[in-house]
Backbone as XML, in Angstrom:
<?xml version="1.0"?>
<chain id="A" units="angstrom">
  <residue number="1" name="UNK">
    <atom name="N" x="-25.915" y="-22.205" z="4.229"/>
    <atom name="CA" x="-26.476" y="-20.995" z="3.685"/>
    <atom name="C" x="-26.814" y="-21.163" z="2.205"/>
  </residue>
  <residue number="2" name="UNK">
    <atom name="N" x="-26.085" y="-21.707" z="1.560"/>
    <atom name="CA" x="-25.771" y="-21.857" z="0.026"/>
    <atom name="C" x="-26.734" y="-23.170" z="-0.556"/>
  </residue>
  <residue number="3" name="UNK">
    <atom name="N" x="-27.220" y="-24.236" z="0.373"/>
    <atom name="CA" x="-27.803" y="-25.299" z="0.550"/>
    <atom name="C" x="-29.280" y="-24.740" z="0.219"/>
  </residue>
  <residue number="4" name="UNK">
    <atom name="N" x="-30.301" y="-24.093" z="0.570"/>
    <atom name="CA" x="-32.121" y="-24.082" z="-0.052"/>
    <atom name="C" x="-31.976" y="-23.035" z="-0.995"/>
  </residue>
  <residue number="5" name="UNK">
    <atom name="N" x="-30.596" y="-22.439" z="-1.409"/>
    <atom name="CA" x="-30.619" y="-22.166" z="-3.133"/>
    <atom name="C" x="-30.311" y="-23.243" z="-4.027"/>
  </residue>
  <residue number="6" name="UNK">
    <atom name="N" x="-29.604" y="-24.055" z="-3.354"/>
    <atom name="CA" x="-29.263" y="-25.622" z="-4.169"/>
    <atom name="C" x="-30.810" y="-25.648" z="-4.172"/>
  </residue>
  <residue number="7" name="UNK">
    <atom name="N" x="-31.680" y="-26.714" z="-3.288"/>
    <atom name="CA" x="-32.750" y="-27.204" z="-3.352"/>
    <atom name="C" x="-33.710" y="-26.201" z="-4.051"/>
  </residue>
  <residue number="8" name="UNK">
    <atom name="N" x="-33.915" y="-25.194" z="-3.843"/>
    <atom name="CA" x="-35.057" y="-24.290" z="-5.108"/>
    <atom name="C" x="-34.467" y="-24.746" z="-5.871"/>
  </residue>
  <residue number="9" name="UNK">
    <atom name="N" x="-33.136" y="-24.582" z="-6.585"/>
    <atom name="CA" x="-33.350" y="-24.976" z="-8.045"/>
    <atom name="C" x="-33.536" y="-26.055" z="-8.952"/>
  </residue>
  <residue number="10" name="UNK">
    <atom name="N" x="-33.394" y="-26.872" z="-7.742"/>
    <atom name="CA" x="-33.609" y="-28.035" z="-8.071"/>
    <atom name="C" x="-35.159" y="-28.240" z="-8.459"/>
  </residue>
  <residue number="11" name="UNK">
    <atom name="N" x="-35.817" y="-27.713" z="-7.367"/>
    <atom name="CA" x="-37.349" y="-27.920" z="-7.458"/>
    <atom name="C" x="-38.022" y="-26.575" z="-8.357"/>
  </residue>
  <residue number="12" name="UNK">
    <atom name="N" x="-37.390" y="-25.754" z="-8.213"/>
    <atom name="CA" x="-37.796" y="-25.105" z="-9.223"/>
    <atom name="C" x="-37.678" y="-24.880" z="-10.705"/>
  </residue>
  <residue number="13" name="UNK">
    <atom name="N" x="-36.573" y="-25.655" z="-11.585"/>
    <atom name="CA" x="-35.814" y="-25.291" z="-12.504"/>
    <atom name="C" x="-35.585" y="-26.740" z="-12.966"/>
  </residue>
  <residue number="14" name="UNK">
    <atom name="N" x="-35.651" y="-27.900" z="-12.169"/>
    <atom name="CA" x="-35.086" y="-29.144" z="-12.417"/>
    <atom name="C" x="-33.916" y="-29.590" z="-12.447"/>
  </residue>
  <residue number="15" name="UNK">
    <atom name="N" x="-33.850" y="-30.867" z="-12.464"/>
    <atom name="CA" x="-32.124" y="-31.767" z="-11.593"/>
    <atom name="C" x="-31.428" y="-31.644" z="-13.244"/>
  </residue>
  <residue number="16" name="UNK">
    <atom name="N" x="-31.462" y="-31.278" z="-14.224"/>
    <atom name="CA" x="-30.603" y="-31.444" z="-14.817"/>
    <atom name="C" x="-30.225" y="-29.617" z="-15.063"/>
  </residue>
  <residue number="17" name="UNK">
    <atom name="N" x="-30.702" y="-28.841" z="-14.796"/>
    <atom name="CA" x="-30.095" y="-27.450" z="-14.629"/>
    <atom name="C" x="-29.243" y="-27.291" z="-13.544"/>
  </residue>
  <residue number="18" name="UNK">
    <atom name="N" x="-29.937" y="-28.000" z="-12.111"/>
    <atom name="CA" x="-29.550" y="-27.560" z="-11.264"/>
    <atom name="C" x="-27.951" y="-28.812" z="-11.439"/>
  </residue>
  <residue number="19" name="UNK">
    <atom name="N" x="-28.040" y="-29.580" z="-11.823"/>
    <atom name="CA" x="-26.710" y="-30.334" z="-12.350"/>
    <atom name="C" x="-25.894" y="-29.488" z="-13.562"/>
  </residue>
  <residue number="20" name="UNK">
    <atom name="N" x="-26.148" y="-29.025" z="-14.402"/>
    <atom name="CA" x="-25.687" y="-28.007" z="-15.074"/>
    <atom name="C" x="-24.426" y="-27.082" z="-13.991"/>
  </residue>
  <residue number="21" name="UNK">
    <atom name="N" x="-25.390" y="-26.712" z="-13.169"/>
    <atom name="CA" x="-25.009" y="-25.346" z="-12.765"/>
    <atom name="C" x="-23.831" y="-26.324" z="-11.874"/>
  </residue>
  <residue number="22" name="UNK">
    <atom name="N" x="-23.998" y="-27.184" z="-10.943"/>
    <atom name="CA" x="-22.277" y="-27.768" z="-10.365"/>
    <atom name="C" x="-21.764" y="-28.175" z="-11.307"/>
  </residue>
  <residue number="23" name="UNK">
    <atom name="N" x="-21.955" y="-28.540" z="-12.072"/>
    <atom name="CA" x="-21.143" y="-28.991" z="-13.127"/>
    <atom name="C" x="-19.897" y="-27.577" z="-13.305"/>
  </residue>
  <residue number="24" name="UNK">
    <atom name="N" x="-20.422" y="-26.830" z="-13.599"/>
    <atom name="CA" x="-20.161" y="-25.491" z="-14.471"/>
    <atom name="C" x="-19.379" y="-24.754" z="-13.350"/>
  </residue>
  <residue number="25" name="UNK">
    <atom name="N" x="-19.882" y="-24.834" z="-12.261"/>
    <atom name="CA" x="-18.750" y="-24.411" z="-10.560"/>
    <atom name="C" x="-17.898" y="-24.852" z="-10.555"/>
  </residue>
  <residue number="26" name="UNK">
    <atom name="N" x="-17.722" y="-26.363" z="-10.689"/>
    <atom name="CA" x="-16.805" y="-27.216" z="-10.165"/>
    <atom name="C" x="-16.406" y="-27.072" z="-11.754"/>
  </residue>
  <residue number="27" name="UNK">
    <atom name="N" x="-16.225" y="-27.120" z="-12.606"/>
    <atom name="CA" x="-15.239" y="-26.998" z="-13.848"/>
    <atom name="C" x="-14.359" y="-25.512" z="-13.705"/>
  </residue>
  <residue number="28" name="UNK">
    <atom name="N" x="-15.671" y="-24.692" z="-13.119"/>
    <atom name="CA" x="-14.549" y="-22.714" z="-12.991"/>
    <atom name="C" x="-14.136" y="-23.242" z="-11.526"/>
  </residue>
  <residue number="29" name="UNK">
    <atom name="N" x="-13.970" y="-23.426" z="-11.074"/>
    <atom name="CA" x="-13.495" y="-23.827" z="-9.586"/>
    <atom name="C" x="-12.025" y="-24.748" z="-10.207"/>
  </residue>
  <residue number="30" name="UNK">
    <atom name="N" x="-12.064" y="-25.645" z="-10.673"/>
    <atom name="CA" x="-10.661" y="-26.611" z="-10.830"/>
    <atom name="C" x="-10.249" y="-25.572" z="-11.885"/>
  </residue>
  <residue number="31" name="UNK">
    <atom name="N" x="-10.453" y="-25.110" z="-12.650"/>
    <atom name="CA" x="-9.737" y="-24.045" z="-13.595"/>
    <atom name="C" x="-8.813" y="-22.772" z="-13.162"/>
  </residue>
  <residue number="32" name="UNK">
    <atom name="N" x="-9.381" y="-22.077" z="-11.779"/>
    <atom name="CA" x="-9.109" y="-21.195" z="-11.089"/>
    <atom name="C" x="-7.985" y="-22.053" z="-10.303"/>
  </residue>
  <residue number="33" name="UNK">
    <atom name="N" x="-8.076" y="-23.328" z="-9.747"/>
    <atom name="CA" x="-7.110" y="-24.209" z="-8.899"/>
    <atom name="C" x="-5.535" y="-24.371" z="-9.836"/>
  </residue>
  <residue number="34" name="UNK">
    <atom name="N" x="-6.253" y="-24.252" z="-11.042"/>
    <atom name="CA" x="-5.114" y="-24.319" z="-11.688"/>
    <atom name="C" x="-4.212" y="-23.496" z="-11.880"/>
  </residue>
  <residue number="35" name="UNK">
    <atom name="N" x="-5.207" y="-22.492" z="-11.991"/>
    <atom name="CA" x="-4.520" y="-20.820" z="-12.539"/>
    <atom name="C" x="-3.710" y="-20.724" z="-11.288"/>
  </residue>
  <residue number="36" name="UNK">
    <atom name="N" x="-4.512" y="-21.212" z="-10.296"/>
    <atom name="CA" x="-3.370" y="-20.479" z="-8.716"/>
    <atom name="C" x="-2.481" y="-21.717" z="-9.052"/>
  </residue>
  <residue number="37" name="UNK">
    <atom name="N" x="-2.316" y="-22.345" z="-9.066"/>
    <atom name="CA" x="-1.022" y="-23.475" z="-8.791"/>
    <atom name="C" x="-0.010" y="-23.143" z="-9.788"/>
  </residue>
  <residue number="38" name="UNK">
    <atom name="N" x="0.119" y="-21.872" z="-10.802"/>
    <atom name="CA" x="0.673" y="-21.936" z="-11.749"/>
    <atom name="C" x="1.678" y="-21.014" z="-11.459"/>
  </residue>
  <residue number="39" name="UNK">
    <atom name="N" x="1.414" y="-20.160" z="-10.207"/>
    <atom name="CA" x="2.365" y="-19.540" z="-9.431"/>
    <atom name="C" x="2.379" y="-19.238" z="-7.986"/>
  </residue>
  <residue number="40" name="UNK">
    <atom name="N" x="3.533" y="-18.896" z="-7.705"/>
    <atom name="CA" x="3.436" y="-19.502" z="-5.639"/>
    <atom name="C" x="2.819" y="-17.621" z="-5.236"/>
  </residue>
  <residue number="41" name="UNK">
    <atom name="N" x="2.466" y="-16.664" z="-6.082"/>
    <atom name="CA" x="2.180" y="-15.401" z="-6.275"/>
    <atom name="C" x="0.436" y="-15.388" z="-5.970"/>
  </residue>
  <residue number="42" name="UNK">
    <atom name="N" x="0.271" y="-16.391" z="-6.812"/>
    <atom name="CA" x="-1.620" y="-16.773" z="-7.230"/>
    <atom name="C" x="-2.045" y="-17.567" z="-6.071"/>
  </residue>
  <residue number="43" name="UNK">
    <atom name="N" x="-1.470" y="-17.985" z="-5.149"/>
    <atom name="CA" x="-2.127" y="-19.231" z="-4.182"/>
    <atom name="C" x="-3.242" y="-18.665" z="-3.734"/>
  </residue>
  <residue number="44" name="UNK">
    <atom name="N" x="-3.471" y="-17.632" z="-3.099"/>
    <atom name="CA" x="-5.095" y="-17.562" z="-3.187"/>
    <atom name="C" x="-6.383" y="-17.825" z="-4.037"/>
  </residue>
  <residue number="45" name="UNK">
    <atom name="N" x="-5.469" y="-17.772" z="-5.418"/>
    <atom name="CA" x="-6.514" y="-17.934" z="-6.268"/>
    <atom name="C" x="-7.274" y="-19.540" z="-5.606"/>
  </residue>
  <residue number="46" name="UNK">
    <atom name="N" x="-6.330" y="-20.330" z="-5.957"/>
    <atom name="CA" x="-6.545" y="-21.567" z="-5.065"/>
    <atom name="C" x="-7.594" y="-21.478" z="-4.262"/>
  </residue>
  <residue number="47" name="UNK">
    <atom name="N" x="-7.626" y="-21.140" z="-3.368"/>
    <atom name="CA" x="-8.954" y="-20.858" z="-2.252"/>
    <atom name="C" x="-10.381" y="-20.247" z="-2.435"/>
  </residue>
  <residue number="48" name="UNK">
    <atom name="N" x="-10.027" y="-19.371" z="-3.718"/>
    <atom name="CA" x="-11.226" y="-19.099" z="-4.136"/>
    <atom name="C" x="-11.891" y="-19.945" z="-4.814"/>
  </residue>
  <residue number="49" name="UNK">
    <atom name="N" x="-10.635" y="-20.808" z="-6.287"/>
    <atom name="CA" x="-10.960" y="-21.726" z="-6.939"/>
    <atom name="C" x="-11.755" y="-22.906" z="-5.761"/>
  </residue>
  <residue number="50" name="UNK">
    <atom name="N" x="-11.256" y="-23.366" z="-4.529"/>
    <atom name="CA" x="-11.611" y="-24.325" z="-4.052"/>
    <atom name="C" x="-13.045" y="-23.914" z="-3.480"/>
  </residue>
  <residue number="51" name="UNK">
    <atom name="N" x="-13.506" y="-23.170" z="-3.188"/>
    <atom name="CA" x="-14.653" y="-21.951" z="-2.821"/>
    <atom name="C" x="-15.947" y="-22.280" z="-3.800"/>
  </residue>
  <residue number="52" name="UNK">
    <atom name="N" x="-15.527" y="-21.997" z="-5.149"/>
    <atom name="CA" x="-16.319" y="-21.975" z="-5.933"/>
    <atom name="C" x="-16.571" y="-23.690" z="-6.356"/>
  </residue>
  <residue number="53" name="UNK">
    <atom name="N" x="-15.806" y="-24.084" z="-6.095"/>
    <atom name="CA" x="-15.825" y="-25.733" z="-6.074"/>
    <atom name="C" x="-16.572" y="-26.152" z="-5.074"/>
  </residue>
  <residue number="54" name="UNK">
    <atom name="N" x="-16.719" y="-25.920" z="-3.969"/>
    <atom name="CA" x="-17.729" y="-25.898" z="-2.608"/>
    <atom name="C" x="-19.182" y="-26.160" z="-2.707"/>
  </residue>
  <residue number="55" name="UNK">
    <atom name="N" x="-19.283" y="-24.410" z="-3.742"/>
    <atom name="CA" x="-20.682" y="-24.064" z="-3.850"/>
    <atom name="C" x="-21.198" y="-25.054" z="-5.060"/>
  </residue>
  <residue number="56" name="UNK">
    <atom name="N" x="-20.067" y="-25.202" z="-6.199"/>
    <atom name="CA" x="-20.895" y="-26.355" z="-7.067"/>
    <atom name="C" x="-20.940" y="-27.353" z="-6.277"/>
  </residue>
  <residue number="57" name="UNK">
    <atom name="N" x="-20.918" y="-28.159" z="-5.064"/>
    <atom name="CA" x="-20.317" y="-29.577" z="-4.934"/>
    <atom name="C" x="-22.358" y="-29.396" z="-3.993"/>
  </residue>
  <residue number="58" name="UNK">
    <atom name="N" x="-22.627" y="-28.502" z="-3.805"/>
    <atom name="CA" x="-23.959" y="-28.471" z="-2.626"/>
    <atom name="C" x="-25.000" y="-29.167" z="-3.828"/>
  </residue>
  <residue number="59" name="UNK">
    <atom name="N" x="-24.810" y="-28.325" z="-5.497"/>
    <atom name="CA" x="-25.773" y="-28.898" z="-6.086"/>
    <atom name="C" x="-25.765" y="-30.408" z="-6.032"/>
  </residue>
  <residue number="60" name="UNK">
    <atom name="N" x="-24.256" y="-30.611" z="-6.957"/>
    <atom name="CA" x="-24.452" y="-31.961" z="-6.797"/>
    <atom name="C" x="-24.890" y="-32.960" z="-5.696"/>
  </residue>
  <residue number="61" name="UNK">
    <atom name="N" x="-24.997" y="-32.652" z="-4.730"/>
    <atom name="CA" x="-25.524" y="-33.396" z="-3.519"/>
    <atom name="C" x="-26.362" y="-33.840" z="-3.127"/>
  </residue>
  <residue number="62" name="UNK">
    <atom name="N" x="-27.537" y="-32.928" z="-3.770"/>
    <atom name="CA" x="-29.162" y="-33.466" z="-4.192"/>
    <atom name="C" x="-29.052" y="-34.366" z="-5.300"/>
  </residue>
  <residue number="63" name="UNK">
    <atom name="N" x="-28.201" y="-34.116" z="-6.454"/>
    <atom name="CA" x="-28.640" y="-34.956" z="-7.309"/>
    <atom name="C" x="-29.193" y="-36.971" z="-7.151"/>
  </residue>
  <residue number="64" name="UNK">
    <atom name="N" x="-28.436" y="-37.643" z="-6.490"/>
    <atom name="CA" x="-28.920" y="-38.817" z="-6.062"/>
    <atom name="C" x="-29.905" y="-39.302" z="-5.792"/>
  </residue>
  <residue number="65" name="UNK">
    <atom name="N" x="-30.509" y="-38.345" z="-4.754"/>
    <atom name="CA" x="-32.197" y="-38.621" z="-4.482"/>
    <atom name="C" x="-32.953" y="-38.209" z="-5.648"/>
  </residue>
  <residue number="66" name="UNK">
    <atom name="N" x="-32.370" y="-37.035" z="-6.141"/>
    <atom name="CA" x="-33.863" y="-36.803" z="-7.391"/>
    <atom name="C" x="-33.784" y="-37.531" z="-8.591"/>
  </residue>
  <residue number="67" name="UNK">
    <atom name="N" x="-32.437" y="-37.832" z="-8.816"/>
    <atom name="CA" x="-32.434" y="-38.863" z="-9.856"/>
    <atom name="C" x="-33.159" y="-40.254" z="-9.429"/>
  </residue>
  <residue number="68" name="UNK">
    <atom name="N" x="-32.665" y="-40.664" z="-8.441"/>
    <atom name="CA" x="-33.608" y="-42.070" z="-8.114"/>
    <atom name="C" x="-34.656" y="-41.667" z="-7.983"/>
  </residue>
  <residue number="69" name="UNK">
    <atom name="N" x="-35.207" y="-40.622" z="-7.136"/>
    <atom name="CA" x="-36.614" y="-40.633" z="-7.569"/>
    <atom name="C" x="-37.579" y="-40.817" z="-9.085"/>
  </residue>
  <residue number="70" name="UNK">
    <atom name="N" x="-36.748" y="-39.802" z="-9.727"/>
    <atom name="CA" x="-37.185" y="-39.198" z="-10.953"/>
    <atom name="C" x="-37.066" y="-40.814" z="-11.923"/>
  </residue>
  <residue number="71" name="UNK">
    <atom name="N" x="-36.141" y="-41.577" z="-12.514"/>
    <atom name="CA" x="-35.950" y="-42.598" z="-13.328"/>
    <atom name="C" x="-35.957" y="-44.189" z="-12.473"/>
  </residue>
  <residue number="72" name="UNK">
    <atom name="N" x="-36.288" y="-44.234" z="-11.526"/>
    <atom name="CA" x="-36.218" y="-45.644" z="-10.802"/>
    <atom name="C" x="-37.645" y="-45.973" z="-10.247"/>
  </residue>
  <residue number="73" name="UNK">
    <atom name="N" x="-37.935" y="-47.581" z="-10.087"/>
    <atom name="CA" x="-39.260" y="-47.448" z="-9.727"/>
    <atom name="C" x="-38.790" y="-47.861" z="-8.384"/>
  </residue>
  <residue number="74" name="UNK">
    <atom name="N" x="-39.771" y="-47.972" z="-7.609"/>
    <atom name="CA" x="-39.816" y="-47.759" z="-6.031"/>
    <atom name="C" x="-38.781" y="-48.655" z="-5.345"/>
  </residue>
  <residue number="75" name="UNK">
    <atom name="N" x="-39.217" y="-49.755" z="-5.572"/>
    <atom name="CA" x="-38.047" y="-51.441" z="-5.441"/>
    <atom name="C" x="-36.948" y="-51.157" z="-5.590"/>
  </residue>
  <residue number="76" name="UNK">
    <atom name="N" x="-36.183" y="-49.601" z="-6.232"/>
    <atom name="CA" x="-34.977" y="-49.975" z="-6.402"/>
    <atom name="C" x="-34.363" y="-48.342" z="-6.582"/>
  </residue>
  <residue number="77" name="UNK">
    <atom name="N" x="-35.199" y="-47.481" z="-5.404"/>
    <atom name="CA" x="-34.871" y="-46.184" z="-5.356"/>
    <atom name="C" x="-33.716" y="-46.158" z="-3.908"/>
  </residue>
  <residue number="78" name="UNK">
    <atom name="N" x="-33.587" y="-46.853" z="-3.596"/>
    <atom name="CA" x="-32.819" y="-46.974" z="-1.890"/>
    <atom name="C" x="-31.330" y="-47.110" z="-2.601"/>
  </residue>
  <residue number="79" name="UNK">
    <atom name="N" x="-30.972" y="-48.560" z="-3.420"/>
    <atom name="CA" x="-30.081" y="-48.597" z="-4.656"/>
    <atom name="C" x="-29.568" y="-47.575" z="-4.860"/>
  </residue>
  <residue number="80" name="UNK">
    <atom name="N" x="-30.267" y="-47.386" z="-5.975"/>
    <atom name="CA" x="-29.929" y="-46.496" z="-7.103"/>
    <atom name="C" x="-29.015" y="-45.093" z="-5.976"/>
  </residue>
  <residue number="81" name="UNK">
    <atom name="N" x="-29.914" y="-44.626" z="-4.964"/>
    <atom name="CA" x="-29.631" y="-43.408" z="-4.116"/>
    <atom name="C" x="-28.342" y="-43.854" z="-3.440"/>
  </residue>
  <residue number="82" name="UNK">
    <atom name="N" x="-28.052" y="-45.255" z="-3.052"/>
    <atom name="CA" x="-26.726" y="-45.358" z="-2.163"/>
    <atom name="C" x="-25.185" y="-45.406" z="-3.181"/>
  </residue>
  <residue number="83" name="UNK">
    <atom name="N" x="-25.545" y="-46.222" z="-4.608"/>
    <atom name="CA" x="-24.779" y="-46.418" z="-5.370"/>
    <atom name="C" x="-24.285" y="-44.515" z="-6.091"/>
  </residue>
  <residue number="84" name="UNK">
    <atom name="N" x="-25.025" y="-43.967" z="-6.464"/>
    <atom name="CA" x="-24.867" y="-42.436" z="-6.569"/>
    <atom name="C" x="-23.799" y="-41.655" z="-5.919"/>
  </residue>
  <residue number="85" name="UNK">
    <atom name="N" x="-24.557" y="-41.921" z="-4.430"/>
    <atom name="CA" x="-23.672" y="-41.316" z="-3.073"/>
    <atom name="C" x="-22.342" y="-41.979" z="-2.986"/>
  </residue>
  <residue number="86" name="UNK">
    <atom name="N" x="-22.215" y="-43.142" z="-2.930"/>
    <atom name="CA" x="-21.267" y="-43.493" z="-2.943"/>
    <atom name="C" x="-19.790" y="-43.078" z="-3.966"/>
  </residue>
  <residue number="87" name="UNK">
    <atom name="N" x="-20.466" y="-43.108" z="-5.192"/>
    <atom name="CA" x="-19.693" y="-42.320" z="-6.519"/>
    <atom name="C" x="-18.902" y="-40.763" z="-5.211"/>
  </residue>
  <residue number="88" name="UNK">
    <atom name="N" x="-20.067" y="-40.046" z="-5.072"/>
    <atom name="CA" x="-19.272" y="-38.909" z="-4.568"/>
    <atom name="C" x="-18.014" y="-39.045" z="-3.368"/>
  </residue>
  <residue number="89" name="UNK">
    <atom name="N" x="-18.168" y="-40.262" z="-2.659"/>
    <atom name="CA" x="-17.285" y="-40.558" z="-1.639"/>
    <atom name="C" x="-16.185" y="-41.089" z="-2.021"/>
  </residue>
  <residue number="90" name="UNK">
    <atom name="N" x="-16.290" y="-41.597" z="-3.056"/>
    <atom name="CA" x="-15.098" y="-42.238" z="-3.527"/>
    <atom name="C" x="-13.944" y="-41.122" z="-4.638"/>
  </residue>
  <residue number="91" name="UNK">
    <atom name="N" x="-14.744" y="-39.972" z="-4.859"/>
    <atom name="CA" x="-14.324" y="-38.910" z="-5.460"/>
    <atom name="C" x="-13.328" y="-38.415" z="-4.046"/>
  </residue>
  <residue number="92" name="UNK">
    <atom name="N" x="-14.087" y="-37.924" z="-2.952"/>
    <atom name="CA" x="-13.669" y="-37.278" z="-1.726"/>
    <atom name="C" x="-12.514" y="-38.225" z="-1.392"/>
  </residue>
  <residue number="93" name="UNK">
    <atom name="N" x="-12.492" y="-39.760" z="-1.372"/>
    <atom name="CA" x="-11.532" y="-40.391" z="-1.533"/>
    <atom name="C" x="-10.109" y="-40.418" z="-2.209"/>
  </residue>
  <residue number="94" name="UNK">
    <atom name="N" x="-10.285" y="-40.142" z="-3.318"/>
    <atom name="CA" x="-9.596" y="-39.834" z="-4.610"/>
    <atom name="C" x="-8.787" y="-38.692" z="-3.934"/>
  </residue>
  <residue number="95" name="UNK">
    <atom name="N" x="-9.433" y="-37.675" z="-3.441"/>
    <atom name="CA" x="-8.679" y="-36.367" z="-2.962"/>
    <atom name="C" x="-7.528" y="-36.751" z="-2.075"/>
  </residue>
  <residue number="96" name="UNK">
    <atom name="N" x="-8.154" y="-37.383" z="-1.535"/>
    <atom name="CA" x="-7.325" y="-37.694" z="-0.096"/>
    <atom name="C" x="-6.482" y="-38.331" z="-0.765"/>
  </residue>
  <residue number="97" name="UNK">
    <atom name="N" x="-5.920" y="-38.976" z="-1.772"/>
    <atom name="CA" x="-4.790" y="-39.701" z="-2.065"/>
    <atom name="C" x="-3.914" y="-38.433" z="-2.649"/>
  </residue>
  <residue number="98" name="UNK">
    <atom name="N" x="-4.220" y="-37.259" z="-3.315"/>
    <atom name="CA" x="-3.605" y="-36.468" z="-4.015"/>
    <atom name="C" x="-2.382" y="-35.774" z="-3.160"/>
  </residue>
  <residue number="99" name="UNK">
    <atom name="N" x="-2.481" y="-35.894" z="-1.799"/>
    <atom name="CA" x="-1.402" y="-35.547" z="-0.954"/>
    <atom name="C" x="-0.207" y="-36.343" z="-0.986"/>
  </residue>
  <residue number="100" name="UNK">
    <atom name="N" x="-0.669" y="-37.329" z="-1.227"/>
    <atom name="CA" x="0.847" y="-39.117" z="-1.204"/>
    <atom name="C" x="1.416" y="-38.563" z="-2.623"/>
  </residue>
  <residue number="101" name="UNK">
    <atom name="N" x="0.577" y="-38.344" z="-3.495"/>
    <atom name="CA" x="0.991" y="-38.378" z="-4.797"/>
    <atom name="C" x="2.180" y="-37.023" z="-5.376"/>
  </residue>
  <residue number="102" name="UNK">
    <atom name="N" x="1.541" y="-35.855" z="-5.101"/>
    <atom name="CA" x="1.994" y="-34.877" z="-5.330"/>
    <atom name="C" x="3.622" y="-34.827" z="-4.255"/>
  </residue>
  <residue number="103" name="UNK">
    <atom name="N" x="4.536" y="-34.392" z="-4.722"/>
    <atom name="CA" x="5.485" y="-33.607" z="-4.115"/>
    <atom name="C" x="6.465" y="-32.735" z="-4.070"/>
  </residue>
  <residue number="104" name="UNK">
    <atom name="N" x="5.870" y="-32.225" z="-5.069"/>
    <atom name="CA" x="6.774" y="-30.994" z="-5.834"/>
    <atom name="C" x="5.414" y="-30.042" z="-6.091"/>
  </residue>
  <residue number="105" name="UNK">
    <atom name="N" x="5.902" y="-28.647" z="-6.394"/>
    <atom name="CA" x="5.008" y="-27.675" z="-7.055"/>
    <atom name="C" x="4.615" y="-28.104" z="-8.600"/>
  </residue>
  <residue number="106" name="UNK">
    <atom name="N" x="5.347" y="-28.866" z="-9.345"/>
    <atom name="CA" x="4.912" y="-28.748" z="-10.870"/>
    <atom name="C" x="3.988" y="-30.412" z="-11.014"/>
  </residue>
  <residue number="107" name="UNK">
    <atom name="N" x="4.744" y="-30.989" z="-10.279"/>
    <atom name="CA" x="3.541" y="-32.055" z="-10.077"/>
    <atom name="C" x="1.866" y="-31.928" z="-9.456"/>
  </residue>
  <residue number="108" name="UNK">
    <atom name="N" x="1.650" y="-30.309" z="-8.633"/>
    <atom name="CA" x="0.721" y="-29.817" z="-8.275"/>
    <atom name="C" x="0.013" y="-29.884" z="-9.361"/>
  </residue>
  <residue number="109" name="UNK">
    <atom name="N" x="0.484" y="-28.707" z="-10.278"/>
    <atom name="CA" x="0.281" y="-28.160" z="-11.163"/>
    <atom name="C" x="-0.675" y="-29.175" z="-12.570"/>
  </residue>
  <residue number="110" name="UNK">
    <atom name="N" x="0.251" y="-30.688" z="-12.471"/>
    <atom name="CA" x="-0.547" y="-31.474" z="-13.467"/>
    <atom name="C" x="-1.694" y="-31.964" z="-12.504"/>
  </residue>
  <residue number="111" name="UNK">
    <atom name="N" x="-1.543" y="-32.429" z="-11.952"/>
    <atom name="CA" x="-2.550" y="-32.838" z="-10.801"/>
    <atom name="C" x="-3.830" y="-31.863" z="-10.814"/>
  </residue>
  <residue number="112" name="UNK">
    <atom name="N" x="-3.489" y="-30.601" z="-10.913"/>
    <atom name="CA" x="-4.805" y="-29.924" z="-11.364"/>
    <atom name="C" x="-5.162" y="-29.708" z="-12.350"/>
  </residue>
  <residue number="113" name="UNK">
    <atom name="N" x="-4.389" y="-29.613" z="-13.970"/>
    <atom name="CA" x="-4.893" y="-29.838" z="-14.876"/>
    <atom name="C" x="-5.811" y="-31.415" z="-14.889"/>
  </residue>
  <residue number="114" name="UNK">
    <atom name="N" x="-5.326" y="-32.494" z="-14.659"/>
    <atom name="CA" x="-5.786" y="-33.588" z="-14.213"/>
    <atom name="C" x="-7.446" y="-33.628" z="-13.998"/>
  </residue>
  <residue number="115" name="UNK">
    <atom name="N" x="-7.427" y="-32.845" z="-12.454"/>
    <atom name="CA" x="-8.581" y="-32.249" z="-12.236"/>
    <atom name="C" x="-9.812" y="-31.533" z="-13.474"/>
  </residue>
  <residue number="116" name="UNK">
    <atom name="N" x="-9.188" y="-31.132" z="-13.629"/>
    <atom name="CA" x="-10.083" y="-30.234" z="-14.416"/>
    <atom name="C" x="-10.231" y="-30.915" z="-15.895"/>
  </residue>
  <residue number="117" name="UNK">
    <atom name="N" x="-9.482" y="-31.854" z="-16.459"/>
    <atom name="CA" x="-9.889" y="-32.705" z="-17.323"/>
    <atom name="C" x="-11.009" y="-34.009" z="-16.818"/>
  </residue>
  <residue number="118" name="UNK">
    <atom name="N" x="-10.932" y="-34.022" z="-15.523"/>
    <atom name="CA" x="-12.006" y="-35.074" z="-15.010"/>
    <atom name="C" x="-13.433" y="-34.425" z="-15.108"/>
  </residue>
  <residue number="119" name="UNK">
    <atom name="N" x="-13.367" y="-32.860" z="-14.684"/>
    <atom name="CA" x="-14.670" y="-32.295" z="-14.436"/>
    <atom name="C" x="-15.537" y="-32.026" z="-15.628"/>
  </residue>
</chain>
């Protein structure tokens, strides 16, 4: 649903707004993750935080192709587009380790400041 408002803005507004704007989700999204992890009262916040992290994560998703399009010449737009994508999988990766790592509530807690110093 949230996906050909990603793409208009992309095409309408350009890849570095429409990168702006996940950027700016996914920073209030891990901020809100935090705020909920800061009490077992707030855990919803969490879900919203992860929510709003969602909707930034659609922009970023275009970005790969339009960047290779936009700065690469032809010979080396396939590249450029897999090496990109890949960055994001290895992020989604990253997540998946945060379960081994964490095991306490206050170790949550840095783990999402963490977060949100990455974004």
């Amino acid at each position: 649903f949230a996906f050909p408002i990603a793409t208009t803005i992309i095409d309408r507004y350009g890849l570095e707004t429409a990168a702006r704007v996940g950027v700016v989700l996914n920073v209030l999204g891990a901020i809100l993750r935090c705020v909920g992890c800061s009490h077992s009262s707030l855990f919803v916040v969490v879900f919203v935080g992860q929510t709003v992290c969602g909707f930034g994560q659609i922009f970023m998703l275009g970005v790969p192709a339009c960047l290779a399009q936009t700065w690469f010449p032809d010979n080396e737009k396939a590249r450029a587009t897999s090496i990109a994508a890949l960055t994001n999988q290895l992020g989604v990766a990253a997540g998946f380790l945060a379960p081994v790592i964490v095991t306490t509530g206050d170790q949550l807690l840095r783990l999402q400041i963490v977060f949100v110093c990455l974004c």
